[in-house]
C-alpha positions in Angstrom: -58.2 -42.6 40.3 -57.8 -39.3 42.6 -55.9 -36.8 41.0 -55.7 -32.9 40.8 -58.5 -33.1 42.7 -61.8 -35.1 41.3 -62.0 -38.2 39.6 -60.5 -39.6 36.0 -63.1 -41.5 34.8 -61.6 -42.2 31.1 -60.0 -44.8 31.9 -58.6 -47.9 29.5 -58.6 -51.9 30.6 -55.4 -51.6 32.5 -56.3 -49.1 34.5 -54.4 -46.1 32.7 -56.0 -42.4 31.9 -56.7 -42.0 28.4 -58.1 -38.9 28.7 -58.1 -36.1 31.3 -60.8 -34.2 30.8 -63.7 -34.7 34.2 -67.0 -34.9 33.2 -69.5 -33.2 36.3 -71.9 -35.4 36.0 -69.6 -38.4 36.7 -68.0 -36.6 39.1 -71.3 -36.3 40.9 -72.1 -40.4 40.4 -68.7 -41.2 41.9 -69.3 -38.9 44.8 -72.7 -40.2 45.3 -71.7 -43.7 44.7 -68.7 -43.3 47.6 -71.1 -41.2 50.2 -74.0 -44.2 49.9 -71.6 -46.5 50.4 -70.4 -45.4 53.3 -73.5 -44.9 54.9 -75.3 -48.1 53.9 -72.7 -51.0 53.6 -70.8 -51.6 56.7 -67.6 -53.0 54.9 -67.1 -49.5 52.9 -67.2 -47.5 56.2 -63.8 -46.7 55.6 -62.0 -43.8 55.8 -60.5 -44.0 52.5 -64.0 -43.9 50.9 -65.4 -40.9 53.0 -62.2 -39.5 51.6 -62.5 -39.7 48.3 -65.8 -38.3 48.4 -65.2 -35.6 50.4 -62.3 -34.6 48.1 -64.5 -35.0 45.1 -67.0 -33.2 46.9 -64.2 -30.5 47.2 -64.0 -30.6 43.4 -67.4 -30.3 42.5 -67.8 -27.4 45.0 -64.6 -25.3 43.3 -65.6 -26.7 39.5 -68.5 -27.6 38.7 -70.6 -24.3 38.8 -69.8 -22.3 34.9 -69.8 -19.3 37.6 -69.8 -17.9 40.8 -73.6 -17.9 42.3 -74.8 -19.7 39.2 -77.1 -23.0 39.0 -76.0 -24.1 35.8 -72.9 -26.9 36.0 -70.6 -27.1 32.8 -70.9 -30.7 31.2 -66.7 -31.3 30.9 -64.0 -29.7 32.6 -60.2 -30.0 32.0 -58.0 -31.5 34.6 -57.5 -28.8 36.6 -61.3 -27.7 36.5 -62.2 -24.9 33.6 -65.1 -25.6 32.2 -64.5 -26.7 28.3 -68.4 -27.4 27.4 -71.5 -26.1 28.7 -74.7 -28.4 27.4 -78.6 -27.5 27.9 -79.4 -30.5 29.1 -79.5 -31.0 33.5 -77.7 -34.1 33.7 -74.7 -32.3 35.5 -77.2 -30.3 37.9 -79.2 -33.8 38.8 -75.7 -35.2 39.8 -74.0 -32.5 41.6 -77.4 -32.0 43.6 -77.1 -36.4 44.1 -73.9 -35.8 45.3 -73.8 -32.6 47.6 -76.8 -34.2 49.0 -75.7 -37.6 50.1 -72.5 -35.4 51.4 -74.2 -33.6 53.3 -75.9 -37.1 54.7 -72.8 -38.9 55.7 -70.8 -35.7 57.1 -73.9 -33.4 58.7 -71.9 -29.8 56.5 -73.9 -27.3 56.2 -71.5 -26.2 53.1 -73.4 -29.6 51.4 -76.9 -28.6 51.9 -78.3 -27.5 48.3 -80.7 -24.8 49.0 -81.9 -24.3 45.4 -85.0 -25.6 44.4 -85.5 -24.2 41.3 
């Protein structure tokens, strides 16, 4: 489910959002998950799925950073994107790297292309 930008992920048997709140590192999965997809199985070559991605690529890009220039990615936001909880662990940063990367695959942006490698 695309909404607000990014992906609701909380999500009960019948389909219906239970809870709004957009954790990065599933943001990055899905976004990841959409990108390989597309470039490795023919029958999700779709321009629906390149969509998705790119718009939770969007997300991730406007979100996922706690600020500006920084390397560190909150853990949650809320629905429209503040950060809510900021853990020590580099689950969100593995993801959001997984996913800029395999955007930056599938659609040759240079605005993809992580250049930190510390």
């Amino acid at each position: 489910c695309v909404s607000h930008r990014g992906f609701f992920t909380c999500l009960s048997q019948d389909g219906s959002c239970y809870d709004d709140l957009k954790y990065i590192w599933l943001q990055g999965r899905q976004v990841w998950t959409y990108c390989h997809l597309y470039r490795n199985v023919e029958r999700f070559h779709t321009p629906e799925i390149l969509n998705a991605a790119i718009k939770g690529g969007a997300f991730l890009l406007s979100h996922a950073r706690v600020s500006p220039g920084s390397r560190k990615c909150a853990f949650v936001v809320r629905r429209g994107g503040a950060a809510v909880k900021v853990q020590r662990s580099m689950f969100s940063e593995c993801f959001y790297v997984l996913a800029m990367d395999e955007l930056w695959r599938v659609t040759g942006e240079e605005r993809y292309k992580v250049r930190e490698r510390d």
